[in-house]
N, CA, C and O atoms as a CHARMM CRD file, in Angstrom:
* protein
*
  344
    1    1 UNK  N      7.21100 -10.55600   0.34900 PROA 1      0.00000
    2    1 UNK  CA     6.49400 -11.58300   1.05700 PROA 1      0.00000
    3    1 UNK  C      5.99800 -12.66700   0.10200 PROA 1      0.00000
    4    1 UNK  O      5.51700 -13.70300   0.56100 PROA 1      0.00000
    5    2 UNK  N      6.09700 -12.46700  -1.16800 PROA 2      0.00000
    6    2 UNK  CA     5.16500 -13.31700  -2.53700 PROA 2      0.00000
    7    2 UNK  C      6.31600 -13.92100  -2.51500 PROA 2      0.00000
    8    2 UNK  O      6.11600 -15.09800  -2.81200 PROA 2      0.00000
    9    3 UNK  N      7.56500 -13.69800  -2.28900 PROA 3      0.00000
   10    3 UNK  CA     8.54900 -15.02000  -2.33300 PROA 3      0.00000
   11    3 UNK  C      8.64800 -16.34200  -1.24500 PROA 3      0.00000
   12    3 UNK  O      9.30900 -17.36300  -1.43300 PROA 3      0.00000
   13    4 UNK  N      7.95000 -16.08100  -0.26600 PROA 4      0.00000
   14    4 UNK  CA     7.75400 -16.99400   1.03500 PROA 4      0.00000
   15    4 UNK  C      6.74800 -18.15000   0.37200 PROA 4      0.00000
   16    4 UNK  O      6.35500 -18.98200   1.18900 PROA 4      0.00000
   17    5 UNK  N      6.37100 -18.28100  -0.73000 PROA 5      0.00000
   18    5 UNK  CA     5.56900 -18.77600  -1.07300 PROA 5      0.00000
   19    5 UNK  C      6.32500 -19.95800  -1.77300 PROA 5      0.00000
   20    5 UNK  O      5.73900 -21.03200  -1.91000 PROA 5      0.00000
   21    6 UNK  N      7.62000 -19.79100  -2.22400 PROA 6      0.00000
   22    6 UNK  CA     7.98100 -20.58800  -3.14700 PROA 6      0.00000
   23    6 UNK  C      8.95400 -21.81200  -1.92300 PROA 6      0.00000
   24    6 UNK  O      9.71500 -22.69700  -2.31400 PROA 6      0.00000
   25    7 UNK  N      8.67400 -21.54600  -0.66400 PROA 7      0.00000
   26    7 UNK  CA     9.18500 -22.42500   0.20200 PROA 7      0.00000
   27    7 UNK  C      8.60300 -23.63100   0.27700 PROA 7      0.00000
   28    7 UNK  O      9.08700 -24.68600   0.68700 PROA 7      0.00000
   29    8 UNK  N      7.06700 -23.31000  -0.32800 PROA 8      0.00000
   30    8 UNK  CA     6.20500 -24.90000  -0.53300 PROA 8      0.00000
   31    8 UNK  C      6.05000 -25.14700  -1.80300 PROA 8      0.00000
   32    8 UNK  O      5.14400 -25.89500  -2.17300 PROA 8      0.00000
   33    9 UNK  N      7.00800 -24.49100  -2.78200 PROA 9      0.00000
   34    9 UNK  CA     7.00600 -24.73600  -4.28700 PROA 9      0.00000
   35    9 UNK  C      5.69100 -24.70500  -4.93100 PROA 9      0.00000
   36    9 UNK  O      5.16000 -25.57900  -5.61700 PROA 9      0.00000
   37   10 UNK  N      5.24500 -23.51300  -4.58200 PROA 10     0.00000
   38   10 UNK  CA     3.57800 -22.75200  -5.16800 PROA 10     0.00000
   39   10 UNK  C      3.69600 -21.69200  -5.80100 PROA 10     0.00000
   40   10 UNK  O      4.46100 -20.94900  -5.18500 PROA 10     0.00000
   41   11 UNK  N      3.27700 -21.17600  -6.85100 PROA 11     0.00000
   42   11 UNK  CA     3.04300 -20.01100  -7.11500 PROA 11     0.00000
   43   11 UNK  C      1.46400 -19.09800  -6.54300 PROA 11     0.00000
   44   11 UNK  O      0.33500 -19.58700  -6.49700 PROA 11     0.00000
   45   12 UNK  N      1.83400 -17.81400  -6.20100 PROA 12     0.00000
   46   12 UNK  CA     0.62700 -17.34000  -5.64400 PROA 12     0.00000
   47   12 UNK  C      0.62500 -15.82700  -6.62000 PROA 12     0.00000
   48   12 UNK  O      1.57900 -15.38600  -7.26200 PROA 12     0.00000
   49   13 UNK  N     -0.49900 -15.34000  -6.51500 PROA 13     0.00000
   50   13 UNK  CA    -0.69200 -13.71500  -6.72900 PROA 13     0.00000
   51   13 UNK  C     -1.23700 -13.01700  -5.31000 PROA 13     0.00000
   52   13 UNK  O     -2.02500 -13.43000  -4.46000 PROA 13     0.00000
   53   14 UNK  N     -0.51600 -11.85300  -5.42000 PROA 14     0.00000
   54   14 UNK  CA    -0.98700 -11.24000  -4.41200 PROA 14     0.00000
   55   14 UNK  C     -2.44500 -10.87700  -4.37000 PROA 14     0.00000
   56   14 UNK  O     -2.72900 -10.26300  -5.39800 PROA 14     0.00000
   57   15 UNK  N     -3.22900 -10.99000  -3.76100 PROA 15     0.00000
   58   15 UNK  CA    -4.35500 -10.78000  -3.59300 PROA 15     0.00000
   59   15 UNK  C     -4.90200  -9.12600  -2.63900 PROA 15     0.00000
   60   15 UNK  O     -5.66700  -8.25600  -3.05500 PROA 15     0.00000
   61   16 UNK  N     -4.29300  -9.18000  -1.53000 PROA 16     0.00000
   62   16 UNK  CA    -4.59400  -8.35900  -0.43500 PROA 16     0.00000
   63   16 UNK  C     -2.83400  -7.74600   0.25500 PROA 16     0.00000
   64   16 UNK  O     -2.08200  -8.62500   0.67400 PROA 16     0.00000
   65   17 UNK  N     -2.44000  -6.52700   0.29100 PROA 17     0.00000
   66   17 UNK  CA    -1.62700  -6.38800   0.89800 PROA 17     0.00000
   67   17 UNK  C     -1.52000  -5.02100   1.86100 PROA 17     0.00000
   68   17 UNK  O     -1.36700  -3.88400   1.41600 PROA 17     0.00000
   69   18 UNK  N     -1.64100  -5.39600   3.35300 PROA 18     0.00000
   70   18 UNK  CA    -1.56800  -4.35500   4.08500 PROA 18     0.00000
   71   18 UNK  C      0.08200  -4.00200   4.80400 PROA 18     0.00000
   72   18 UNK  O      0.75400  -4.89300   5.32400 PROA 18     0.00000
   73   19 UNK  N      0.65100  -2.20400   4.68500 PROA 19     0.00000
   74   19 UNK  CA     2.13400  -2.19000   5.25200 PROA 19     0.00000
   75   19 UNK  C      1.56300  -1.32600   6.54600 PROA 19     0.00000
   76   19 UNK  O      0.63100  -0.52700   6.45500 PROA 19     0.00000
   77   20 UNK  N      2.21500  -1.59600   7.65100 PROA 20     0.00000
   78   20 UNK  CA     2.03600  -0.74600   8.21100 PROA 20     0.00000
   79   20 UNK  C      3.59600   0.01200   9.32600 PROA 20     0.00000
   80   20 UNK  O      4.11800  -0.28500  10.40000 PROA 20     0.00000
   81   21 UNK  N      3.83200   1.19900   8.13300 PROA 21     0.00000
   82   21 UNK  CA     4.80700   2.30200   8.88500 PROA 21     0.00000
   83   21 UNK  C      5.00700   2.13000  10.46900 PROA 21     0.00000
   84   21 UNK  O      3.95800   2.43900  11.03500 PROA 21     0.00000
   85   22 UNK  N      5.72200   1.84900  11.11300 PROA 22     0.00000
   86   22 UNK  CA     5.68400   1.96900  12.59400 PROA 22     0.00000
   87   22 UNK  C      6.69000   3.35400  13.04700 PROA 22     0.00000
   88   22 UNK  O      6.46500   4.08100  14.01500 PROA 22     0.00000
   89   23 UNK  N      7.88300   3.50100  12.03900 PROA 23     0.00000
   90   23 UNK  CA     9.19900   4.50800  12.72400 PROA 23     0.00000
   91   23 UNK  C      9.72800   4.80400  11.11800 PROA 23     0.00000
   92   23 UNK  O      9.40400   4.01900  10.22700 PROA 23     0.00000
   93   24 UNK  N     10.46300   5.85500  10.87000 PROA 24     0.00000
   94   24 UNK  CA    11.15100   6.37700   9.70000 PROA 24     0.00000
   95   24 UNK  C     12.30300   5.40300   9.38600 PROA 24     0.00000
   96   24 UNK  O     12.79100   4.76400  10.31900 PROA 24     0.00000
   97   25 UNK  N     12.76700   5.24800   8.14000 PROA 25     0.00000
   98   25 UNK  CA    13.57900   3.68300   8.04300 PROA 25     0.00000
   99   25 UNK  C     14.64500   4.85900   6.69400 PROA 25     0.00000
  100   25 UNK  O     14.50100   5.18700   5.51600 PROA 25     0.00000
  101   26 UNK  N     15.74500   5.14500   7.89600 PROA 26     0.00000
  102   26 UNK  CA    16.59300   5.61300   7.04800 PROA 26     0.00000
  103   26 UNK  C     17.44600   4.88200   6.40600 PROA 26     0.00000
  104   26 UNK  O     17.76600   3.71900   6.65500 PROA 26     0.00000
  105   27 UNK  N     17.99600   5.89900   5.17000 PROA 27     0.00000
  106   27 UNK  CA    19.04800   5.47300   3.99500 PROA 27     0.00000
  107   27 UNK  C     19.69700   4.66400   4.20600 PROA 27     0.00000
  108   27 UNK  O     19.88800   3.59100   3.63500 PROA 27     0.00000
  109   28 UNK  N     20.27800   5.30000   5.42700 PROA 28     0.00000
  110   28 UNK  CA    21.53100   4.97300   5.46000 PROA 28     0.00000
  111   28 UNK  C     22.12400   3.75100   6.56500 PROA 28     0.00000
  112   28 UNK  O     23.26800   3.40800   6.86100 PROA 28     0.00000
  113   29 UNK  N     20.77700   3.28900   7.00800 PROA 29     0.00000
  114   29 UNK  CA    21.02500   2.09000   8.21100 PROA 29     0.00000
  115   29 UNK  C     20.93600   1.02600   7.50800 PROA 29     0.00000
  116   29 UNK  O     20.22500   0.98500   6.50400 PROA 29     0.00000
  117   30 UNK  N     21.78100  -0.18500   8.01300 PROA 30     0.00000
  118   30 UNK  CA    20.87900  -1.17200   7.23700 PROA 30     0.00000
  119   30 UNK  C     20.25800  -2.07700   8.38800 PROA 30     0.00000
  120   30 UNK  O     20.55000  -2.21600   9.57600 PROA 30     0.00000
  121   31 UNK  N     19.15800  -2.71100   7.46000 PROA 31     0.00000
  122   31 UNK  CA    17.76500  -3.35900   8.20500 PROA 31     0.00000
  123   31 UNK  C     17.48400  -5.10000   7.69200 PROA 31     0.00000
  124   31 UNK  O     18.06200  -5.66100   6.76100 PROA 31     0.00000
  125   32 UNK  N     16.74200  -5.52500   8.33500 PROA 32     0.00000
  126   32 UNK  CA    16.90900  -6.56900   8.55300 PROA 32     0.00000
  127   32 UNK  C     15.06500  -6.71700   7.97900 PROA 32     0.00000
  128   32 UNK  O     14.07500  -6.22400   8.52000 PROA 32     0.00000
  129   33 UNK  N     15.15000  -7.62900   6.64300 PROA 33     0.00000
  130   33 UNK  CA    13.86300  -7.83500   6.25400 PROA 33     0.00000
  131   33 UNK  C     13.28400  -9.80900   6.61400 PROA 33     0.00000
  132   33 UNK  O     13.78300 -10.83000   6.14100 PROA 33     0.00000
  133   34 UNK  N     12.40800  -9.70400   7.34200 PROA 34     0.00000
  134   34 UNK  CA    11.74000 -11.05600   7.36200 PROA 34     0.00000
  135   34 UNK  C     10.20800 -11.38900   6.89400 PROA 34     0.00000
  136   34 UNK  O      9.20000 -10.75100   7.19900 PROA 34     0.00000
  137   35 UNK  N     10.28700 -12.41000   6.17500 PROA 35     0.00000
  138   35 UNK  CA     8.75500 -12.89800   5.69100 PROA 35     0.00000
  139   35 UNK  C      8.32600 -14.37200   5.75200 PROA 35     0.00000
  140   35 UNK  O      8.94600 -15.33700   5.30600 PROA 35     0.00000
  141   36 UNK  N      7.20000 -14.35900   6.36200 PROA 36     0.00000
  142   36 UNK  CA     6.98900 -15.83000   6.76900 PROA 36     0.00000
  143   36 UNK  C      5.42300 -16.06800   6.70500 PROA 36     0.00000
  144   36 UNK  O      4.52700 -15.23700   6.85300 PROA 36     0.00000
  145   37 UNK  N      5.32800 -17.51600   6.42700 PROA 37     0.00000
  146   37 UNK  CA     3.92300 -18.41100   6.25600 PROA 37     0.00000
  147   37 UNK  C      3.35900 -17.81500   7.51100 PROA 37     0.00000
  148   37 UNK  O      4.28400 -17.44200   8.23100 PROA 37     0.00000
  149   38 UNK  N      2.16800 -17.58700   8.04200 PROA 38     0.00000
  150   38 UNK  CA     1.45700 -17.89100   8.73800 PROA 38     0.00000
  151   38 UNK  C      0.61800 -18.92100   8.55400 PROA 38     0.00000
  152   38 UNK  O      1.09800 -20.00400   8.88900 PROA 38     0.00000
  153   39 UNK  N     -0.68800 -18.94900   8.05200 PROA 39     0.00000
  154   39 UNK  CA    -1.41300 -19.85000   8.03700 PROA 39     0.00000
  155   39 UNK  C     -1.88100 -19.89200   6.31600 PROA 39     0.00000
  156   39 UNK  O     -1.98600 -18.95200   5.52800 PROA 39     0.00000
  157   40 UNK  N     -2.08200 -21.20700   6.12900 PROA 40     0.00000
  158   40 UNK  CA    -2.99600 -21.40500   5.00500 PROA 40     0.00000
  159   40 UNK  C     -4.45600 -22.52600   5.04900 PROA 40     0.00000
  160   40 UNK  O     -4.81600 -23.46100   5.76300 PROA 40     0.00000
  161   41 UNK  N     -5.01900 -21.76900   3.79700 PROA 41     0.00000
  162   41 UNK  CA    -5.98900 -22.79100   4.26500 PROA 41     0.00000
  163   41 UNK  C     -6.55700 -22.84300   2.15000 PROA 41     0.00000
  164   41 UNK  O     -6.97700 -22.01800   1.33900 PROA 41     0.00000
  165   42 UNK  N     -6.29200 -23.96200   2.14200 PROA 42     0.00000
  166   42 UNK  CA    -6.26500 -24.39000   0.58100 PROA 42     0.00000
  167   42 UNK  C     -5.55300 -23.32600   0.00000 PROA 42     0.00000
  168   42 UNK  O     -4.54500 -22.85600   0.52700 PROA 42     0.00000
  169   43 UNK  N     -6.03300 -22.91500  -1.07700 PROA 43     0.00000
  170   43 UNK  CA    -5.26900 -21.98500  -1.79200 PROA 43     0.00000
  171   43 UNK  C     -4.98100 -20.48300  -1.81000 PROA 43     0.00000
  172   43 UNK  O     -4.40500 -19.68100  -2.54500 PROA 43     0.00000
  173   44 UNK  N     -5.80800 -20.48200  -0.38700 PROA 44     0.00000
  174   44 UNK  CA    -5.15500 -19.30000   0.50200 PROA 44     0.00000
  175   44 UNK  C     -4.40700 -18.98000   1.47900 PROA 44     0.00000
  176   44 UNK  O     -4.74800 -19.16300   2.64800 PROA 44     0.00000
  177   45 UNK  N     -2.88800 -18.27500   1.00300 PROA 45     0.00000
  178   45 UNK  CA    -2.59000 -17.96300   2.06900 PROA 45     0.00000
  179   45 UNK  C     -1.97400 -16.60500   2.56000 PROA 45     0.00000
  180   45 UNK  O     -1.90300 -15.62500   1.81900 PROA 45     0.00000
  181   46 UNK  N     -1.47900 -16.61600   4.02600 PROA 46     0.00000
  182   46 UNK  CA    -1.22900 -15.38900   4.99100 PROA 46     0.00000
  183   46 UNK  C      0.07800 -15.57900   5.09800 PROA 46     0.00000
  184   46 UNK  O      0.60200 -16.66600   5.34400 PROA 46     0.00000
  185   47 UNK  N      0.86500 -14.14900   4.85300 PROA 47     0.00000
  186   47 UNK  CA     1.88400 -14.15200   5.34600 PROA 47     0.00000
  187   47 UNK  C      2.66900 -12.58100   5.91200 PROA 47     0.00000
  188   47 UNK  O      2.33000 -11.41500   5.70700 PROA 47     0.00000
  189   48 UNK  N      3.74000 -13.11900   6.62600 PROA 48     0.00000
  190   48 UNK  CA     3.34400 -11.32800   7.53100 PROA 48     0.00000
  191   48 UNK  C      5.10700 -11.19200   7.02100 PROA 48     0.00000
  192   48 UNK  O      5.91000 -11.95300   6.48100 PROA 48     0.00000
  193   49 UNK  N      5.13200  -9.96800   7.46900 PROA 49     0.00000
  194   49 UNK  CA     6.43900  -9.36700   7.26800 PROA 49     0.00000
  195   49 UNK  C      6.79700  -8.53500   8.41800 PROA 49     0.00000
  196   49 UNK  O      6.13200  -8.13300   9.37200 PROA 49     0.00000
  197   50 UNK  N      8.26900  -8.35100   8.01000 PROA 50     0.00000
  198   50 UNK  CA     8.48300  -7.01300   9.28500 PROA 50     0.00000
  199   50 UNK  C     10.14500  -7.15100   8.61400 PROA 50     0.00000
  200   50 UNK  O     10.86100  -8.05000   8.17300 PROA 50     0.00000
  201   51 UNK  N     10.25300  -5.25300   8.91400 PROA 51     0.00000
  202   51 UNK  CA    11.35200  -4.59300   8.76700 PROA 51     0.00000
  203   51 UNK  C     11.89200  -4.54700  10.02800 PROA 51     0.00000
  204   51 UNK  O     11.07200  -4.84000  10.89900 PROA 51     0.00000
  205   52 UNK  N     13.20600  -4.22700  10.49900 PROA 52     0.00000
  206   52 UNK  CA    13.75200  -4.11800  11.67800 PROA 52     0.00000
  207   52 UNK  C     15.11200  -3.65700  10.99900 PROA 52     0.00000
  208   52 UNK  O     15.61200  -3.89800   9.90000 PROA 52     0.00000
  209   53 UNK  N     15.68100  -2.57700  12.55400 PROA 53     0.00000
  210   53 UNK  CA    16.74500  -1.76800  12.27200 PROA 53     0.00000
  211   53 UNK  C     17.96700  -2.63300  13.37300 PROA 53     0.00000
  212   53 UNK  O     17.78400  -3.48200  14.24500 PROA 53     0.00000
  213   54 UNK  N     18.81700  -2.18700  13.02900 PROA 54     0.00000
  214   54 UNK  CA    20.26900  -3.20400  13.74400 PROA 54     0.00000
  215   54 UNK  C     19.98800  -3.35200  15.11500 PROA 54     0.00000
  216   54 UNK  O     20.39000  -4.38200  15.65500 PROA 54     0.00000
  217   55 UNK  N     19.06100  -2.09500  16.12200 PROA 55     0.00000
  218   55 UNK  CA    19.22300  -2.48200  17.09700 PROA 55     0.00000
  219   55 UNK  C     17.68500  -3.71200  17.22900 PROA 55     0.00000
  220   55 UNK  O     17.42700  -4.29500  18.28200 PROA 55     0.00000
  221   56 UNK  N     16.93600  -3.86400  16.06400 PROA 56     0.00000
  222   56 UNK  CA    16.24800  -4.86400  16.62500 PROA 56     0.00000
  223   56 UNK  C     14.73800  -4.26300  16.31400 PROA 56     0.00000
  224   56 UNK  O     13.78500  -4.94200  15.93200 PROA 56     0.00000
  225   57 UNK  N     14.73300  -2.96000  16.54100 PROA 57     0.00000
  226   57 UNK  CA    13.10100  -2.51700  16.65200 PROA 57     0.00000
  227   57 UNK  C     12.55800  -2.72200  15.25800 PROA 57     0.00000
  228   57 UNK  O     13.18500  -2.83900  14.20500 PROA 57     0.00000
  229   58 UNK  N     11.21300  -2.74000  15.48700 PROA 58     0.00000
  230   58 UNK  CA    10.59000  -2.55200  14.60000 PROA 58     0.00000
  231   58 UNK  C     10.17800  -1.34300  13.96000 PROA 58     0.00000
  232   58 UNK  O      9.75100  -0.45900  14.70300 PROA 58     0.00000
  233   59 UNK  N     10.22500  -1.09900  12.56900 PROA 59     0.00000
  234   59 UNK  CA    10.04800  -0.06800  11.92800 PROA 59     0.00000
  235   59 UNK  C      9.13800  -0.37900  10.45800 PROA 59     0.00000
  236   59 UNK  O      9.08700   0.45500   9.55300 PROA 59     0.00000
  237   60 UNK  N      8.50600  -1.58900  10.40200 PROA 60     0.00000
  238   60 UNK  CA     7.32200  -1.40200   9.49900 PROA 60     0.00000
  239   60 UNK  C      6.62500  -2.82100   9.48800 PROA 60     0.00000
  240   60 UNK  O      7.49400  -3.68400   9.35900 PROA 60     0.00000
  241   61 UNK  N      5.34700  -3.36500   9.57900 PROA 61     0.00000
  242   61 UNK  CA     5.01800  -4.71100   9.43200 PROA 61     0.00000
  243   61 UNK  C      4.08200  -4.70900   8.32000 PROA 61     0.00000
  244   61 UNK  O      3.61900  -3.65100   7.89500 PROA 61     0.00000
  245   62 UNK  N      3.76400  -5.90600   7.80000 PROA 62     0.00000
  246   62 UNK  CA     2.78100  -6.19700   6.96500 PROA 62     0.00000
  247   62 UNK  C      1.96300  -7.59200   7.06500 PROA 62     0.00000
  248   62 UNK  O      2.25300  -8.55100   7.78000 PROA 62     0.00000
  249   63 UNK  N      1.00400  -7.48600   6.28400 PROA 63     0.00000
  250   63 UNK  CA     0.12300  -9.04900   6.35100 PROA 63     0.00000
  251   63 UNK  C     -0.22800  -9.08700   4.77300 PROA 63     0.00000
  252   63 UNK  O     -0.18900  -8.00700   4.18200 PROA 63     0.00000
  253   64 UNK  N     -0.50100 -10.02400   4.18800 PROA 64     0.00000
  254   64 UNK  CA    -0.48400 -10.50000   2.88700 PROA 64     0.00000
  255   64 UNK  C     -1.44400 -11.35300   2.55200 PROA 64     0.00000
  256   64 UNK  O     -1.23500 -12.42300   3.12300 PROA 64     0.00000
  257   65 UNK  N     -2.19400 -11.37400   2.03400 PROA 65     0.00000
  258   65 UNK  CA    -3.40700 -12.45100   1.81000 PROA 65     0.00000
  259   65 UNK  C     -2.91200 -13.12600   0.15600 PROA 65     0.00000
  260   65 UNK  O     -2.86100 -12.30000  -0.75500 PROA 65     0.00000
  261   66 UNK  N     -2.54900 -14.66300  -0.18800 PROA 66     0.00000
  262   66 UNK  CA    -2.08300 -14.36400  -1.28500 PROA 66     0.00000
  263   66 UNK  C     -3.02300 -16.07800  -1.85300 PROA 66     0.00000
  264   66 UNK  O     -3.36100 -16.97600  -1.08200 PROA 66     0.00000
  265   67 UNK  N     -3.23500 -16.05300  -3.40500 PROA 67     0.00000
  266   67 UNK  CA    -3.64900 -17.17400  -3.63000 PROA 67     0.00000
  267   67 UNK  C     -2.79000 -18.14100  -4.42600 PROA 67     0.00000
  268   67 UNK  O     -1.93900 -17.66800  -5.17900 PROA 67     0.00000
  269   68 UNK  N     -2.94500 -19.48700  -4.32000 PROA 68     0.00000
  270   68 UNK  CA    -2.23400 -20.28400  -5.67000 PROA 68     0.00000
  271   68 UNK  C     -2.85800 -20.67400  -6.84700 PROA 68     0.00000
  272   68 UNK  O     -3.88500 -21.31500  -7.07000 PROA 68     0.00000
  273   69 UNK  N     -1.96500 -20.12000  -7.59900 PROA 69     0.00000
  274   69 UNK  CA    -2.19200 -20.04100  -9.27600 PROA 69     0.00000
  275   69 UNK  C     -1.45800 -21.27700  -9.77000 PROA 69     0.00000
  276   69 UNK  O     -0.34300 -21.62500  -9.38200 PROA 69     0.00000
  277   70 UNK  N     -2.23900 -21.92100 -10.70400 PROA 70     0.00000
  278   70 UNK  CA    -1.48700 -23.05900 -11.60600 PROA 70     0.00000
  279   70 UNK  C     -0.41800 -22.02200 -12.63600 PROA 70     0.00000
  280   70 UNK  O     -0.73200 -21.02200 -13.28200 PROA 70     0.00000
  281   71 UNK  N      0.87000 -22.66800 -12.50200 PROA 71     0.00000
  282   71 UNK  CA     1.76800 -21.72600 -13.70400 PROA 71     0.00000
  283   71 UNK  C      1.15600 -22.06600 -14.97000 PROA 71     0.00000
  284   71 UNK  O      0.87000 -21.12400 -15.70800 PROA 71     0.00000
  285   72 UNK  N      0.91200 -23.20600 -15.33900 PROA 72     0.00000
  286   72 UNK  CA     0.37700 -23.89900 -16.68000 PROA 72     0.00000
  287   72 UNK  C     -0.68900 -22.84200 -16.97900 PROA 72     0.00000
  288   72 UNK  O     -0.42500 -21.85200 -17.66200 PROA 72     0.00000
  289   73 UNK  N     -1.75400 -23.04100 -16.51900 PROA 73     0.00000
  290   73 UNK  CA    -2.49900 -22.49200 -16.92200 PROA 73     0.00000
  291   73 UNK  C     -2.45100 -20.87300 -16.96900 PROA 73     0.00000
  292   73 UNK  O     -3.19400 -20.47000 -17.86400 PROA 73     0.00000
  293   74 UNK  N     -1.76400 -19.76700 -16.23700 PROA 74     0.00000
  294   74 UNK  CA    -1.47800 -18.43200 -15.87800 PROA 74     0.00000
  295   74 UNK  C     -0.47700 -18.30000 -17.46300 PROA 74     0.00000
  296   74 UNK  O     -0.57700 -17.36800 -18.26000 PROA 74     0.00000
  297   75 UNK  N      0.42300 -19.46100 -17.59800 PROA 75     0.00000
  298   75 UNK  CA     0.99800 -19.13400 -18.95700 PROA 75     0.00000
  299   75 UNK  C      0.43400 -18.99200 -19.92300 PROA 75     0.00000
  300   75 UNK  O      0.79700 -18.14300 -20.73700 PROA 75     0.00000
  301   76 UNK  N     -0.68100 -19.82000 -20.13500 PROA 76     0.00000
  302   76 UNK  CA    -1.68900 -19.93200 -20.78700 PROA 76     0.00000
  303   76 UNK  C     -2.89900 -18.72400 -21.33700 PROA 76     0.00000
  304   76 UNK  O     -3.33600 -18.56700 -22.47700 PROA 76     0.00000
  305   77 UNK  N     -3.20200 -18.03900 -20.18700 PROA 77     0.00000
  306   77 UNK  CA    -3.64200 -17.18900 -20.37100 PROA 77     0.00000
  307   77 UNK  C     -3.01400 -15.69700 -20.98000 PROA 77     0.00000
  308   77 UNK  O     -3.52200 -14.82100 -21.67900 PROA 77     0.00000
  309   78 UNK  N     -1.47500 -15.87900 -20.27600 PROA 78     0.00000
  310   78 UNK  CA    -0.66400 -14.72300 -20.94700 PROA 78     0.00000
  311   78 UNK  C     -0.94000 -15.19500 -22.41400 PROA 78     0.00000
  312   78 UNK  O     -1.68500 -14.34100 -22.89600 PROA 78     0.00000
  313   79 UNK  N     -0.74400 -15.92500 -23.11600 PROA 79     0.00000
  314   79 UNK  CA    -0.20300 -16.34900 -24.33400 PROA 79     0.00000
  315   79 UNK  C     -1.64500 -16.30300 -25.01100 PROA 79     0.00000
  316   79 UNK  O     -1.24800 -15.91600 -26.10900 PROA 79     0.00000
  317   80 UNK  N     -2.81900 -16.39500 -25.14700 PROA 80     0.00000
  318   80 UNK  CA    -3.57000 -16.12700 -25.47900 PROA 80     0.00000
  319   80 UNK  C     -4.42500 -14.35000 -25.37900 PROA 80     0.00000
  320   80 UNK  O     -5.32300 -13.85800 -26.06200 PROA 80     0.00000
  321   81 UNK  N     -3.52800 -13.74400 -24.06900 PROA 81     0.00000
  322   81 UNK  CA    -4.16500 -12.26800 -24.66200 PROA 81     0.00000
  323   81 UNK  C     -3.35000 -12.15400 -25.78700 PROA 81     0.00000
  324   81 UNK  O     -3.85400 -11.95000 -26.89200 PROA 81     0.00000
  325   82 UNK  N     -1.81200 -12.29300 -25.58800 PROA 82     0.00000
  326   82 UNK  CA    -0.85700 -11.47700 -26.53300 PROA 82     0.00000
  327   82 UNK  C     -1.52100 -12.03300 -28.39700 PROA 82     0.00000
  328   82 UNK  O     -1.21800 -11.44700 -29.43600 PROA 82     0.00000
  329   83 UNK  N     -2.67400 -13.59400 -28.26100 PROA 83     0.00000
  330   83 UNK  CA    -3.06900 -13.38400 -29.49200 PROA 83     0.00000
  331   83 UNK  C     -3.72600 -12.41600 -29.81100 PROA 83     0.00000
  332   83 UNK  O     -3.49600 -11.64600 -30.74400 PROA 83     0.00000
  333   84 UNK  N     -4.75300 -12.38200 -28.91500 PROA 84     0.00000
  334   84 UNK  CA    -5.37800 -11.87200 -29.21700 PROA 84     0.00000
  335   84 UNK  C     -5.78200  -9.98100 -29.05800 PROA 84     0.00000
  336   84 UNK  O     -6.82400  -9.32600 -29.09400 PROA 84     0.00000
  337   85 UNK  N     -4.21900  -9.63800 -28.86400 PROA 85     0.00000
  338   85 UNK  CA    -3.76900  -7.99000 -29.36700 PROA 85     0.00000
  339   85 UNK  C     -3.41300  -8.34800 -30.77500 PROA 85     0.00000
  340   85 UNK  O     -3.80600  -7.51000 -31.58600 PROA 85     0.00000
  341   86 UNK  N     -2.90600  -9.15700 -31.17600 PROA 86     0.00000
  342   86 UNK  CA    -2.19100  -9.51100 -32.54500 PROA 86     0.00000
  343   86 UNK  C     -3.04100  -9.29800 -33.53900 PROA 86     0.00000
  344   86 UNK  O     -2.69700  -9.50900 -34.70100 PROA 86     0.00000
């Protein structure tokens, strides 16, 4: 679902993530994964998911609470712990 994010060319971190199991999601079927914006509101946002099997049902959903991170600065911070393990 953290990839639905890059449809408005944002980076986010996950913040909050709820799945919720509906039916057993075997091996050997294949399934049909969707993830989409719901709502945002500044640098928060919602986005839901859902698994589905060929005939259509549902077999797991989720909701996502996620925020936007500046890359600049998130690089930034990587690069300054790794000094400061050094």
């Amino acid at each position: 679902m953290g990839k639905v994010s890059r449809f408005s060319d944002v980076r986010t971190v996950t913040v909050e993530l709820n799945i919720q199991y509906l039916r057993p999601i075997r091996v050997d079927e294949e399934i049909q994964v969707e993830a989409y914006e719901k709502s945002r509101n500044g640098k928060h946002l919602i986005h839901l998911g859902e698994i589905r099997n060929g005939q259509g049902e549902m077999l797991a959903k989720a909701t996502g609470r996620f925020v936007v991170v500046d890359p600049k600065r998130y690089a930034g911070l990587k690069q300054q712990d790794v000094e400061r393990k050094a």
